[in-house]
C-alpha positions as CSV (number, residue, x, y, z in Angstrom):
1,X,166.7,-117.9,81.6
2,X,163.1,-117.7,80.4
3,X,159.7,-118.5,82.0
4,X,160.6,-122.3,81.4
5,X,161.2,-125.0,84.1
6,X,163.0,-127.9,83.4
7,X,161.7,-130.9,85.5
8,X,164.2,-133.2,87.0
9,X,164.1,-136.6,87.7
10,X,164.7,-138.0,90.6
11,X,167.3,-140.6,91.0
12,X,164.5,-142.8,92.0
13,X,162.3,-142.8,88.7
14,X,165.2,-143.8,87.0
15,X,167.0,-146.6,89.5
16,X,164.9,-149.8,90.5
17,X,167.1,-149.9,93.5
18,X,166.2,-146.5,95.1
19,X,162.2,-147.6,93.6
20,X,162.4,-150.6,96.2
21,X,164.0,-148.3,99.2
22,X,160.7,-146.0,98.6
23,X,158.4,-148.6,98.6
24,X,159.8,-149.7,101.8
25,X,159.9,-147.1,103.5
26,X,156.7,-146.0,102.4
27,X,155.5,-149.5,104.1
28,X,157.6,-148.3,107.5
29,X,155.9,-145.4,107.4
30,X,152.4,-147.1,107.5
31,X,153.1,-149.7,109.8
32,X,154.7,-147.3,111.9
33,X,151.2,-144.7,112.0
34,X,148.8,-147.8,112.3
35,X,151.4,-148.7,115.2
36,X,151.3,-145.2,116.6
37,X,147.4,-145.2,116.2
38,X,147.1,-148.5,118.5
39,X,149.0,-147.2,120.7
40,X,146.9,-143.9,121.2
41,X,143.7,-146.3,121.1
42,X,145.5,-148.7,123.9
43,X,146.2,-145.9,126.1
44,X,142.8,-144.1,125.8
45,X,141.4,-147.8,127.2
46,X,143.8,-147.9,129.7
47,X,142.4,-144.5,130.7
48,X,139.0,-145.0,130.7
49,X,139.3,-148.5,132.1
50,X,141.2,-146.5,135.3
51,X,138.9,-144.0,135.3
52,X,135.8,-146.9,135.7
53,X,138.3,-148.6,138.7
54,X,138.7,-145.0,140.6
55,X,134.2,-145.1,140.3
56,X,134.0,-148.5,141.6
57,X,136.8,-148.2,144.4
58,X,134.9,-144.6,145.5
59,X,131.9,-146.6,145.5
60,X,133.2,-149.5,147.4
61,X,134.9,-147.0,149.4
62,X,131.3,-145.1,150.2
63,X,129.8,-148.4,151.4
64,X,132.6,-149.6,153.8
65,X,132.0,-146.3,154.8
66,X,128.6,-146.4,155.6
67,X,129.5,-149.7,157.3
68,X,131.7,-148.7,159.6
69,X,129.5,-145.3,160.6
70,X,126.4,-148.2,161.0
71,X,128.9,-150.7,163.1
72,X,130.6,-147.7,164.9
73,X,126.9,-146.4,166.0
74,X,126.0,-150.1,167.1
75,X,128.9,-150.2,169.2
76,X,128.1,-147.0,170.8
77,X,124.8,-148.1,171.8
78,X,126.1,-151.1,173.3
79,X,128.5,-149.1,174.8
80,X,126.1,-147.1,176.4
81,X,123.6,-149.8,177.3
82,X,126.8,-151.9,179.0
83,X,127.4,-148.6,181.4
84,X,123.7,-148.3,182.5
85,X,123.9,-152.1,182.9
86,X,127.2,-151.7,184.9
87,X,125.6,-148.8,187.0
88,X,122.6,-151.0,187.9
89,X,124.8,-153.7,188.9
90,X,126.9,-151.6,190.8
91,X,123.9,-150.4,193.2
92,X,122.5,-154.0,193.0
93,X,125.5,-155.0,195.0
94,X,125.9,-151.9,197.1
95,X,122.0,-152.7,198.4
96,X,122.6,-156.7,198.6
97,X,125.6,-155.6,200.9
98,X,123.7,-153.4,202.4
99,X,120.9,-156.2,203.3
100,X,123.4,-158.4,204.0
101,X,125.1,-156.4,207.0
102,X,121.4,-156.0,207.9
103,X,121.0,-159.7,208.3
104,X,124.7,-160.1,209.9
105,X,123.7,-157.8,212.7
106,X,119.9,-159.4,213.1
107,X,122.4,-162.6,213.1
108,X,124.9,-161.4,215.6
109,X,122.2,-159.3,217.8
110,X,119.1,-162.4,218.1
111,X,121.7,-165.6,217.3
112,X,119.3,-166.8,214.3
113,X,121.7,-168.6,212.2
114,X,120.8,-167.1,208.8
115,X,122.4,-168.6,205.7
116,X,123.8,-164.9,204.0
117,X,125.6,-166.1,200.8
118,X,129.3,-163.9,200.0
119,X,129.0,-161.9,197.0
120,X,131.7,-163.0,194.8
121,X,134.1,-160.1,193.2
122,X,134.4,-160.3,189.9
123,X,137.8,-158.1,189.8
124,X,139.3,-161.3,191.8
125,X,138.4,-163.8,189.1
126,X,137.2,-162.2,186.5
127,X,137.5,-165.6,184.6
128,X,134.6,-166.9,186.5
129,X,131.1,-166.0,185.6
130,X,129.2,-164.6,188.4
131,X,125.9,-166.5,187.3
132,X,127.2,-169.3,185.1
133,X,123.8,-171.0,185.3
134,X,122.1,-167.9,183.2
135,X,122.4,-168.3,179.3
136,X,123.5,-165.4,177.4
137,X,120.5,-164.4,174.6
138,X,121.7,-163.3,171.5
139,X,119.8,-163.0,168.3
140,X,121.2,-164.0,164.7
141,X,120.4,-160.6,163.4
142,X,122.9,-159.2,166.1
143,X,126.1,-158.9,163.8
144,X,124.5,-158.5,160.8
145,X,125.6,-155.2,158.8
């Protein structure tokens, strides 16, 4: 029971049978880390190609964005022009009324026949234009974003 070491052999080194079950799964073993290693490098792509999708939908994102602010802001200043419009149409009609009961009494008081035309309400028929003669002017640039 000295300093000395005897080696032993393995059952391997000395059977062809257990040589070829090595070698094999020395082969599994390789194809299974160059497996393992595509699979790493297919999920870091994956990654980094969601990563570029999340910058490109935030960007897309930003400009629909701005788009809607732009479009929202338009509408407000339509919006805002339609009520002054409204307003001034609403005292147009009060003074043509006005002018009109003038004329009805002149009419009624002197017995001039005057031709006083009836102011037609829109809230009646609102499927008939008031002016249908008058075109509508609209520019190409109008709904343009």
């Amino acid at each position: 029971m000295g300093g000395s070491r005897q080696t032993v052999s393995s059952a391997s080194d000395e059977d062809p049978r257990y040589a070829m079950m090595d070698e094999k799964k020395r082969k599994r073993m390789l194809s299974n880390r160059e497996s393992a290693k595509r699979s790493r490098m297919k999920k870091q792509k994956l990654g980094e190609d969601l990563i570029n999708e999340i910058s490109r939908l935030q960007n897309s994102n930003r400009e629909l964005l701005q788009k809607i602010d732009f479009t929202t802001q338009g509408y407000q200043n339509f919006a805002a022009e339609n009520n002054v419009l409204m307003a001034q149409k609403m005292e147009l009609v009060d003074r043509l009324n006005s002018l009109n009961f003038i004329l009805e009494n002149l009419q009624d008081t002197y017995g001039v026949p005057l031709d006083i035309p009836e102011i037609p309400d829109p809230l009646l028929k609102p499927w008939i234009l008031p002016c249908p003669l008058q075109p509508i002017p609209a520019s190409s640039d109008m709904f343009q974003f």
